[in-house]
BAZA-569873 format. One record per residue: residue number from 1; residue in one letter; chain; z negated, x negated, y negated of N, C-alpha, C, O, CB in turn. Coordinates in steps of 0.001 Angstrom, whole numbers. Glycine has a CB too. Layout:
BEGIN
<rec><guvex>NUM</guvex><vose>a</vose><nudo>A</nudo><n_w>Z</n_w><n_u>X</n_u><n_v>Y</n_v><ca_w>Z</ca_w><ca_u>X</ca_u><ca_v>Y</ca_v><c_w>Z</c_w><c_u>X</c_u><c_v>Y</c_v><o_w>Z</o_w><o_u>X</o_u><o_v>Y</o_v><cb_w>Z</cb_w><cb_u>X</cb_u><cb_v>Y</cb_v></rec>
...
This chain:
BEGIN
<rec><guvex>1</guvex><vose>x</vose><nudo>A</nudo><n_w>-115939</n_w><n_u>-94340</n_u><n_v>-100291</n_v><ca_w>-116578</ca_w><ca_u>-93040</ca_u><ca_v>-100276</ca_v><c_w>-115826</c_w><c_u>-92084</c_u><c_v>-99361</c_v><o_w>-116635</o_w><o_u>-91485</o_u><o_v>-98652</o_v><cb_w>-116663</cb_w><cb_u>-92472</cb_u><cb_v>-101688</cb_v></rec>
<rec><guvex>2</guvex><vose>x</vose><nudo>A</nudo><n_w>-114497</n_w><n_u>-91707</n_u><n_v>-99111</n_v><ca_w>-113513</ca_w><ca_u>-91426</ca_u><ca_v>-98489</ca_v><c_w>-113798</c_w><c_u>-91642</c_u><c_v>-97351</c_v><o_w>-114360</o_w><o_u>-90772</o_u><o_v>-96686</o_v><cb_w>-112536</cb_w><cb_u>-91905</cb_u><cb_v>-98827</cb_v></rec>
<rec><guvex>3</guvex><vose>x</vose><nudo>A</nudo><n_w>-113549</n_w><n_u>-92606</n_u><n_v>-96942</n_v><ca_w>-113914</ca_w><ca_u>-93204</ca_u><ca_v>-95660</ca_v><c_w>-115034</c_w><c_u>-92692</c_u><c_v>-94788</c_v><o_w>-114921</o_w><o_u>-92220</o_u><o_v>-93657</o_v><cb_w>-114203</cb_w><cb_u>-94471</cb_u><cb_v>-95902</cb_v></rec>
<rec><guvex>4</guvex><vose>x</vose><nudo>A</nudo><n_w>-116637</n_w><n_u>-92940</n_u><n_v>-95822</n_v><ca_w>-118034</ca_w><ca_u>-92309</ca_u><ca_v>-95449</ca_v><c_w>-117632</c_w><c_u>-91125</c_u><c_v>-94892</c_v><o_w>-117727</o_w><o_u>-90939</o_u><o_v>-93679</o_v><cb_w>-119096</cb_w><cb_u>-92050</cb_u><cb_v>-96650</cb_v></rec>
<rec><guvex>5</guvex><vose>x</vose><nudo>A</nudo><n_w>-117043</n_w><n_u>-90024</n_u><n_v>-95902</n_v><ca_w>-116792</ca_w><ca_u>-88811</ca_u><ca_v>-95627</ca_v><c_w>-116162</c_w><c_u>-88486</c_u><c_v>-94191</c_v><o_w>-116552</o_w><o_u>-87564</o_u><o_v>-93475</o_v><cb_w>-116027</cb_w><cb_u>-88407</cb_u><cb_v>-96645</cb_v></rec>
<rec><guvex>6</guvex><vose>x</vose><nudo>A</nudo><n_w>-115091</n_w><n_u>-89411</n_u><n_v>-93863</n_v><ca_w>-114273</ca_w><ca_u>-88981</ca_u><ca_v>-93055</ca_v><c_w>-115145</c_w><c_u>-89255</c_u><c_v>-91864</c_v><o_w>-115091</o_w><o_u>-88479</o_u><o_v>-90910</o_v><cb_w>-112908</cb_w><cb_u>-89567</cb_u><cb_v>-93152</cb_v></rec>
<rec><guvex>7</guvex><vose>x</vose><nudo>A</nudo><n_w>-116090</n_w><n_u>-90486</n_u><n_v>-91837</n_v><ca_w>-117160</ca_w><ca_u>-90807</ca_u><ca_v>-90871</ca_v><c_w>-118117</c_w><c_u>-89494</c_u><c_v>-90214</c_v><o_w>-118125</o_w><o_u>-88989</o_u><o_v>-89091</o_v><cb_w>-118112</cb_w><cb_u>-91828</cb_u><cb_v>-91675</cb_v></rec>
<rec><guvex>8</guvex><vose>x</vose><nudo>A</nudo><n_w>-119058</n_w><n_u>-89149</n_u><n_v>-91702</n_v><ca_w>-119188</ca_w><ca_u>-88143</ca_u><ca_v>-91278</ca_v><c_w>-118751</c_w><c_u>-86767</c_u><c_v>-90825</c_v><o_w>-119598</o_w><o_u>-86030</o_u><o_v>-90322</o_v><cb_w>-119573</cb_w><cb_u>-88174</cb_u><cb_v>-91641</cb_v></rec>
<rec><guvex>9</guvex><vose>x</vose><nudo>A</nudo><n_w>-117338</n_w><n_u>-86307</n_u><n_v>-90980</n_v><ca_w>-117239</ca_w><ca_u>-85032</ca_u><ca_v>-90614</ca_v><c_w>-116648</c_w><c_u>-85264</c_u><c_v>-88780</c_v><o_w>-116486</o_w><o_u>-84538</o_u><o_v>-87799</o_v><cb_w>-116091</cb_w><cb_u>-84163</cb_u><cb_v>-91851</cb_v></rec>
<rec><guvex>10</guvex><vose>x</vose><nudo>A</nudo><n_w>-116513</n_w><n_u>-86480</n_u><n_v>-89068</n_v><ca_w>-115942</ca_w><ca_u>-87053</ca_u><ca_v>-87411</ca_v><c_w>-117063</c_w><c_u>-86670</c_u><c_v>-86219</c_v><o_w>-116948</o_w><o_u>-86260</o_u><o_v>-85064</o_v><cb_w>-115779</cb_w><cb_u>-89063</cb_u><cb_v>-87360</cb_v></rec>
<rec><guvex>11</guvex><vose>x</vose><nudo>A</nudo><n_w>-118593</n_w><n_u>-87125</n_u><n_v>-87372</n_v><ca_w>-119574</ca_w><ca_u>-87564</ca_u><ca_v>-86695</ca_v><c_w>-120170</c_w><c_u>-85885</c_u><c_v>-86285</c_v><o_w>-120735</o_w><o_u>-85579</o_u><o_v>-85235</o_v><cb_w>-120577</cb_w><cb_u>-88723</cb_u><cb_v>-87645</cb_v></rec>
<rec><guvex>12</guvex><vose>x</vose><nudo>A</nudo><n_w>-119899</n_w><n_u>-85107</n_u><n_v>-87263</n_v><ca_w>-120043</ca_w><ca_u>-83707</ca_u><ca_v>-86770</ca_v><c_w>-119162</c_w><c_u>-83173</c_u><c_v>-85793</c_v><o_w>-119446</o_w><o_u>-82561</o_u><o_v>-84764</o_v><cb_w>-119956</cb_w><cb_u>-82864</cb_u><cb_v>-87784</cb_v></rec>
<rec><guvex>13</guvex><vose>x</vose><nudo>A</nudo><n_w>-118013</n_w><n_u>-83501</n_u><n_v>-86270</n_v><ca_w>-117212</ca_w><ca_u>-82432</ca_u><ca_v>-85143</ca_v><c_w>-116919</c_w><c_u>-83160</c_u><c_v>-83571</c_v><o_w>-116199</o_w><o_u>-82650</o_u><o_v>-82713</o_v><cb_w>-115458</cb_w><cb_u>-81974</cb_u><cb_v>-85876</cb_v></rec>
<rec><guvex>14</guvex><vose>x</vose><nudo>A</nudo><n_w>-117601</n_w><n_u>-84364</n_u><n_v>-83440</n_v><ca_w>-118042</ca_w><ca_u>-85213</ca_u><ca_v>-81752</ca_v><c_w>-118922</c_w><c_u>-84385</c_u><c_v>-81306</c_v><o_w>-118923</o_w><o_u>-83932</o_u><o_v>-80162</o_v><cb_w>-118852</cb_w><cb_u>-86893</cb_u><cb_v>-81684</cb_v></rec>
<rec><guvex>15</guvex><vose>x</vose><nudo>A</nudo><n_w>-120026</n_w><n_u>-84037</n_u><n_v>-82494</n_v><ca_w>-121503</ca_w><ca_u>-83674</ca_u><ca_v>-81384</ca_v><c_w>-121288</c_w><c_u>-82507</c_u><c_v>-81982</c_v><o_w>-122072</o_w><o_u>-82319</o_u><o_v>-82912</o_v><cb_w>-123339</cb_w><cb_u>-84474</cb_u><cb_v>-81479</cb_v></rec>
<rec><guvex>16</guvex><vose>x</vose><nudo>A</nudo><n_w>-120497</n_w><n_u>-81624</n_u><n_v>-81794</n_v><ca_w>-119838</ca_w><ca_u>-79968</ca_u><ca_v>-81648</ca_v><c_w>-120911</c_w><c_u>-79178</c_u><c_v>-82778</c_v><o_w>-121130</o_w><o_u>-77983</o_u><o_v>-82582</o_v><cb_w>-120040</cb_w><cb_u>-79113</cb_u><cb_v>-79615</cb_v></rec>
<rec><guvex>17</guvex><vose>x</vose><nudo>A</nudo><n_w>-121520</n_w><n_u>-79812</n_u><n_v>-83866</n_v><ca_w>-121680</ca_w><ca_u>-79171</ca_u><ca_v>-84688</ca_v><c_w>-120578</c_w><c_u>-77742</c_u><c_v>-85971</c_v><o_w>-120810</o_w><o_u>-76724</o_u><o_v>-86623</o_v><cb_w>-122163</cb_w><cb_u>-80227</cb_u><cb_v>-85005</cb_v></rec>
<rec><guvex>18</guvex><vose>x</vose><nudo>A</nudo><n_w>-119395</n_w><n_u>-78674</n_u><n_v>-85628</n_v><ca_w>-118480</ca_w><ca_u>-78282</ca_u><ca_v>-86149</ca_v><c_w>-116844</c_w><c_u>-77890</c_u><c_v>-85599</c_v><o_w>-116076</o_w><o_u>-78683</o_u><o_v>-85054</o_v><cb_w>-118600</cb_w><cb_u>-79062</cb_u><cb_v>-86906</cb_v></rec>
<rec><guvex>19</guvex><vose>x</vose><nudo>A</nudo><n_w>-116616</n_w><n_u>-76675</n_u><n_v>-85865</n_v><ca_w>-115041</ca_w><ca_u>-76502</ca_u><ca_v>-84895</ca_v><c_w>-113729</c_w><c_u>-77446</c_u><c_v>-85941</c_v><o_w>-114011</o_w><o_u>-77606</o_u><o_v>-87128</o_v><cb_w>-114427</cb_w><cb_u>-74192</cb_u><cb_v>-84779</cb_v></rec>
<rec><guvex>20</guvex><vose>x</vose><nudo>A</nudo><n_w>-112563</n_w><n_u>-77932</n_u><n_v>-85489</n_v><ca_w>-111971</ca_w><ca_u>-78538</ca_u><ca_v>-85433</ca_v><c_w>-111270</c_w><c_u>-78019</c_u><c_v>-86223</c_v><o_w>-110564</o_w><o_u>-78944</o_u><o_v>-86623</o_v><cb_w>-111752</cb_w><cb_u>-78868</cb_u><cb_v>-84548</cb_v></rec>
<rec><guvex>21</guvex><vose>x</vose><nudo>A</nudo><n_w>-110866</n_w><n_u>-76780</n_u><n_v>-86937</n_v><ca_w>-110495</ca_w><ca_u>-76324</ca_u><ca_v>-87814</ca_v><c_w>-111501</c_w><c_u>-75828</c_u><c_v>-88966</c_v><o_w>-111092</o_w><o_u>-75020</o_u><o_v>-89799</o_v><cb_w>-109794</cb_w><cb_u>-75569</cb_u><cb_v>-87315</cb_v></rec>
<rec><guvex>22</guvex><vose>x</vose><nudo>A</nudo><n_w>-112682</n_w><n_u>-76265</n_u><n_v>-89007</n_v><ca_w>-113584</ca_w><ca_u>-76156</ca_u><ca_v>-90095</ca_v><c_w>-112547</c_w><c_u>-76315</c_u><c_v>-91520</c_v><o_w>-111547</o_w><o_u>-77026</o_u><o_v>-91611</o_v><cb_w>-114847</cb_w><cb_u>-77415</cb_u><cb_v>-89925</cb_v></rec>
<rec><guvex>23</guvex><vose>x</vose><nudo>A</nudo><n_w>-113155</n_w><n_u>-75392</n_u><n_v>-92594</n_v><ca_w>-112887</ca_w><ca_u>-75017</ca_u><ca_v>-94105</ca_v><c_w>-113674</c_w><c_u>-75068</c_u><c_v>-94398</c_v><o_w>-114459</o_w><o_u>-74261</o_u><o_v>-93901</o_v><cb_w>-112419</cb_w><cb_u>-74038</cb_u><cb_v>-94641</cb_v></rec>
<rec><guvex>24</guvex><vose>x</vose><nudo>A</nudo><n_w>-114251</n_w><n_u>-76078</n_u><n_v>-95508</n_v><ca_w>-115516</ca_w><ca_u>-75723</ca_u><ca_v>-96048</ca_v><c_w>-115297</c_w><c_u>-74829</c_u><c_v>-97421</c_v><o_w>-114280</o_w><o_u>-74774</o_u><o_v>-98112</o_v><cb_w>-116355</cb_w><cb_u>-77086</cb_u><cb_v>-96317</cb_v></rec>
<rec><guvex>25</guvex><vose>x</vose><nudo>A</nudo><n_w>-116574</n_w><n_u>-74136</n_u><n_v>-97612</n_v><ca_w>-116971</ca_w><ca_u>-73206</ca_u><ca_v>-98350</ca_v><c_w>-116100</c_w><c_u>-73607</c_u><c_v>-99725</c_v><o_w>-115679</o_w><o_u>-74749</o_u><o_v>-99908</o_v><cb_w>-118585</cb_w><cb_u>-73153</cb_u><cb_v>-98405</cb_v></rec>
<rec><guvex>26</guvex><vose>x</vose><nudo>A</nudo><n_w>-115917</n_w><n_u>-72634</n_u><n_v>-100554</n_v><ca_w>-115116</ca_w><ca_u>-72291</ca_u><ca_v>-102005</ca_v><c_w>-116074</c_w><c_u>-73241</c_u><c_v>-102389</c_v><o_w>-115447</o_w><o_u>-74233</o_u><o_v>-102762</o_v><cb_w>-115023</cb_w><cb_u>-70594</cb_u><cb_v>-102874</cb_v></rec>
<rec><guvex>27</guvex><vose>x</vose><nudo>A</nudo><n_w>-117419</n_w><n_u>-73454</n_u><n_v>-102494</n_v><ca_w>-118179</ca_w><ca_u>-74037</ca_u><ca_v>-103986</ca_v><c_w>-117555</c_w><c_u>-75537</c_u><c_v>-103276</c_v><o_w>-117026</o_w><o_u>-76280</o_u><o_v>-104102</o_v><cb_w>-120493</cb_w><cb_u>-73784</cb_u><cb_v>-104341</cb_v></rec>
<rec><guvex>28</guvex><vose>x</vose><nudo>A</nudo><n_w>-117572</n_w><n_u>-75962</n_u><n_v>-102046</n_v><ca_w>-117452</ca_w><ca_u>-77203</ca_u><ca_v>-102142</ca_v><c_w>-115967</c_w><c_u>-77641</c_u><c_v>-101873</c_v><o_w>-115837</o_w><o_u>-78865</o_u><o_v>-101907</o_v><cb_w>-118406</cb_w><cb_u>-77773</cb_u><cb_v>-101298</cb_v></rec>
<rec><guvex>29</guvex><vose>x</vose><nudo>A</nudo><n_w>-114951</n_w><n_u>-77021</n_u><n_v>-101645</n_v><ca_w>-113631</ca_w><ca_u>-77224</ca_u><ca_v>-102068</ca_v><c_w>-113842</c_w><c_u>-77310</c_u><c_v>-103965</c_v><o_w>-113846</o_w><o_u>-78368</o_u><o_v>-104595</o_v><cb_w>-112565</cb_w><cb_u>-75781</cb_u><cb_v>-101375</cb_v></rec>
<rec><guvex>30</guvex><vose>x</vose><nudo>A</nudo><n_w>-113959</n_w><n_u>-76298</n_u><n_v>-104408</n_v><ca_w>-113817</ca_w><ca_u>-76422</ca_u><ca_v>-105886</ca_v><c_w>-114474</c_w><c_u>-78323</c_u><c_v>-106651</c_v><o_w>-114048</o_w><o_u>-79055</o_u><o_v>-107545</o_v><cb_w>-114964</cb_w><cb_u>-74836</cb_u><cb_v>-106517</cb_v></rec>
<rec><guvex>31</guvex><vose>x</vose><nudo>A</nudo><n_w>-115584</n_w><n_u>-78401</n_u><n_v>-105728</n_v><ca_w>-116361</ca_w><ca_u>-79846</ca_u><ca_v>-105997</ca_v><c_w>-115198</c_w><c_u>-80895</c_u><c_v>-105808</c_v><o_w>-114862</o_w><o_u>-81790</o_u><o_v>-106584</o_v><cb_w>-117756</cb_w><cb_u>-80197</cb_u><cb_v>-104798</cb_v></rec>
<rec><guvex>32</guvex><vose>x</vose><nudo>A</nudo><n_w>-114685</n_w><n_u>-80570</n_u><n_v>-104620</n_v><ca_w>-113819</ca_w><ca_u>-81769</ca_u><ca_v>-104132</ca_v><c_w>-112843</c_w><c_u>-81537</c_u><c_v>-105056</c_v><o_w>-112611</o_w><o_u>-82703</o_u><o_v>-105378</o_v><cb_w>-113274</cb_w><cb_u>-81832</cb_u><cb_v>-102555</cb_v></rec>
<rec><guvex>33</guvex><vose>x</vose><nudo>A</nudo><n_w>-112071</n_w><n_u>-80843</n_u><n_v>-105745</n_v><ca_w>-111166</ca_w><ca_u>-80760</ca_u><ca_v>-106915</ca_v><c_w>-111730</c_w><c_u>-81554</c_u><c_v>-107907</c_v><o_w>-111336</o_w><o_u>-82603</o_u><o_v>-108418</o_v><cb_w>-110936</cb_w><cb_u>-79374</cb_u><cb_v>-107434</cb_v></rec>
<rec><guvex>34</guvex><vose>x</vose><nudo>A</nudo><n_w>-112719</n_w><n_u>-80878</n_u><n_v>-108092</n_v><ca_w>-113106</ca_w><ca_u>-81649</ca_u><ca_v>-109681</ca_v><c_w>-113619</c_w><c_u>-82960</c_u><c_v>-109399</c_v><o_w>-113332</o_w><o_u>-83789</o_u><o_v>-110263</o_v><cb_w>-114389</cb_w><cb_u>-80840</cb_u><cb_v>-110672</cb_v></rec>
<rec><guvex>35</guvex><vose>x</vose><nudo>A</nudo><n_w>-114242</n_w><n_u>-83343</n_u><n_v>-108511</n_v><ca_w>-114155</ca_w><ca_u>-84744</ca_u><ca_v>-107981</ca_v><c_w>-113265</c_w><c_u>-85724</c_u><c_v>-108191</c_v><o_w>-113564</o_w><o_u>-86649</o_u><o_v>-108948</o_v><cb_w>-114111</cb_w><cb_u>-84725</cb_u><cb_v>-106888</cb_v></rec>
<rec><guvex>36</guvex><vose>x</vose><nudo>A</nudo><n_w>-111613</n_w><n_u>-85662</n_u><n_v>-107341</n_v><ca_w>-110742</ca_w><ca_u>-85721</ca_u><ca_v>-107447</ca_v><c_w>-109653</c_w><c_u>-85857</c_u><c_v>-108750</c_v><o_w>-108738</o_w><o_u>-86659</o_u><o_v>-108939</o_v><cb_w>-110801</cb_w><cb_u>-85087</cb_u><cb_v>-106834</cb_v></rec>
<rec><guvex>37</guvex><vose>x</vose><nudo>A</nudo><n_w>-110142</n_w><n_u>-84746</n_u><n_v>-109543</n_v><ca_w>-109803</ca_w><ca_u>-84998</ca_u><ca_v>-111026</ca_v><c_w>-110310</c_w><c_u>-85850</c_u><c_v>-111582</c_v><o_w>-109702</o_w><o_u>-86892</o_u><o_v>-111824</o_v><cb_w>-109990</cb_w><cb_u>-84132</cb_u><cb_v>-111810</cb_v></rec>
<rec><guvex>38</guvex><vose>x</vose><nudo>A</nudo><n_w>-111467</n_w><n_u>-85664</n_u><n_v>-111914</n_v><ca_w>-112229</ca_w><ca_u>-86966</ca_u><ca_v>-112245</ca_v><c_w>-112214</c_w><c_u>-88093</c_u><c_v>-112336</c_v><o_w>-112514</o_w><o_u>-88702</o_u><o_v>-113363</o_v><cb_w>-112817</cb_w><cb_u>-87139</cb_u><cb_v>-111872</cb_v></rec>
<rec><guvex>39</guvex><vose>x</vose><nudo>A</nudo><n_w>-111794</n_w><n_u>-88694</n_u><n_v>-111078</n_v><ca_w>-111442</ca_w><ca_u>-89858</ca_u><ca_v>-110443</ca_v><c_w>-109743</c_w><c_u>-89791</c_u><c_v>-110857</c_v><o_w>-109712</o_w><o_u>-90780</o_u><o_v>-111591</o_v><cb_w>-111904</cb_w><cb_u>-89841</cb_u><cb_v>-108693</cb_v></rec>
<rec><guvex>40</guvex><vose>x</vose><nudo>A</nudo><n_w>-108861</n_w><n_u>-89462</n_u><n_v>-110856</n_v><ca_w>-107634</ca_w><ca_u>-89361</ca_u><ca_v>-111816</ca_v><c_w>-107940</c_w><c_u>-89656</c_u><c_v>-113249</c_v><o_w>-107275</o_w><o_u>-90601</o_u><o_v>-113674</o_v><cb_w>-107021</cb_w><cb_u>-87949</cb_u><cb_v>-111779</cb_v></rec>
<rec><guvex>41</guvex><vose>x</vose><nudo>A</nudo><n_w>-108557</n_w><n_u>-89248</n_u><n_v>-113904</n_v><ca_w>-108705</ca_w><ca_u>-88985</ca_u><ca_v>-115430</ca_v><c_w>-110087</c_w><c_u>-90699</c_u><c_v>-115772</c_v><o_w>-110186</o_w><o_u>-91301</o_u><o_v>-116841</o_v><cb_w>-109619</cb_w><cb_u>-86709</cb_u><cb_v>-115751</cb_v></rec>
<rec><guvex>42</guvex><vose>x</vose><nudo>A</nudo><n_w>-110601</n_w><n_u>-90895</n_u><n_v>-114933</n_v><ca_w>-111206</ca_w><ca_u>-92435</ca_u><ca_v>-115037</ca_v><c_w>-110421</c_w><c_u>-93527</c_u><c_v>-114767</c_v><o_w>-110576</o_w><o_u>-94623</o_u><o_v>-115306</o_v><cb_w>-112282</cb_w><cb_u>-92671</cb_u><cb_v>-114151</cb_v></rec>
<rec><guvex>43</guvex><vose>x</vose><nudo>A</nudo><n_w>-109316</n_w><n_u>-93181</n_u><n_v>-113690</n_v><ca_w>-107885</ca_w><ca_u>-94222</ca_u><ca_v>-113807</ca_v><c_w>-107504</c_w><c_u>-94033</c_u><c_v>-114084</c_v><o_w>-106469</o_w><o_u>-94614</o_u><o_v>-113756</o_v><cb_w>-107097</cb_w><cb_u>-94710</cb_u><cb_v>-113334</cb_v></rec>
<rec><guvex>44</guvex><vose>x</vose><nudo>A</nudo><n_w>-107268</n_w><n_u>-93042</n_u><n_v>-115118</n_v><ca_w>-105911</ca_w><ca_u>-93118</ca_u><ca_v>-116045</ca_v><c_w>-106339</c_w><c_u>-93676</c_u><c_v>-116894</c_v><o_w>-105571</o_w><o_u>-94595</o_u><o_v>-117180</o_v><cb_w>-105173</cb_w><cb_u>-91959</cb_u><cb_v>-116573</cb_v></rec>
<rec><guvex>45</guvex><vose>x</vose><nudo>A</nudo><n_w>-107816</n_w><n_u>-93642</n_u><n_v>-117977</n_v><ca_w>-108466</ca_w><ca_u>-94857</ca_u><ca_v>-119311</ca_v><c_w>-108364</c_w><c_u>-95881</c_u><c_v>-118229</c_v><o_w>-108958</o_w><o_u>-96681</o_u><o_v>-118952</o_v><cb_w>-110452</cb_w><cb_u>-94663</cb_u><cb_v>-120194</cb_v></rec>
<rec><guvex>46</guvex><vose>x</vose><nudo>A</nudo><n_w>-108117</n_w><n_u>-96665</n_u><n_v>-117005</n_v><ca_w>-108173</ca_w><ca_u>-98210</ca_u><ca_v>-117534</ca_v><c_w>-106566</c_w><c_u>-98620</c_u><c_v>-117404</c_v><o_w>-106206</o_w><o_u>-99726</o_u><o_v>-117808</o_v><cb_w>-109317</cb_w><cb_u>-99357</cb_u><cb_v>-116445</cb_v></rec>
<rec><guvex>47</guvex><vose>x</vose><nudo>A</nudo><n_w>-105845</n_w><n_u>-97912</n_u><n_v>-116965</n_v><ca_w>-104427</ca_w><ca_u>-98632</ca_u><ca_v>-117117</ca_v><c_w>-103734</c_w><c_u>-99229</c_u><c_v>-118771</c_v><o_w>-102633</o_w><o_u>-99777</o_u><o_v>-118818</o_v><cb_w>-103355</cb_w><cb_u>-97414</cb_u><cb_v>-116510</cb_v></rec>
């Protein structure tokens, strides 16, 4: 999934949709946190 991601923001910032120091927006930083947690707290029940 990581990977996809990194595909696409590559795939934006080639065809100059996007500047090279792009931040994305508060709602979707906050997503990528809780994402992130998430995915912590689902590997932590199978160890």
């Amino acid at each position: 999934m990581v990977l996809v991601f990194k595909l696409w923001l590559a795939k934006l910032l080639w065809s100059g949709l996007i500047e090279s120091n792009f931040v994305p927006p508060e709602n979707i930083r906050v997503l990528r946190d809780l994402t992130r947690y998430r995915k912590k707290l689902i590997h932590s029940l199978h160890l």
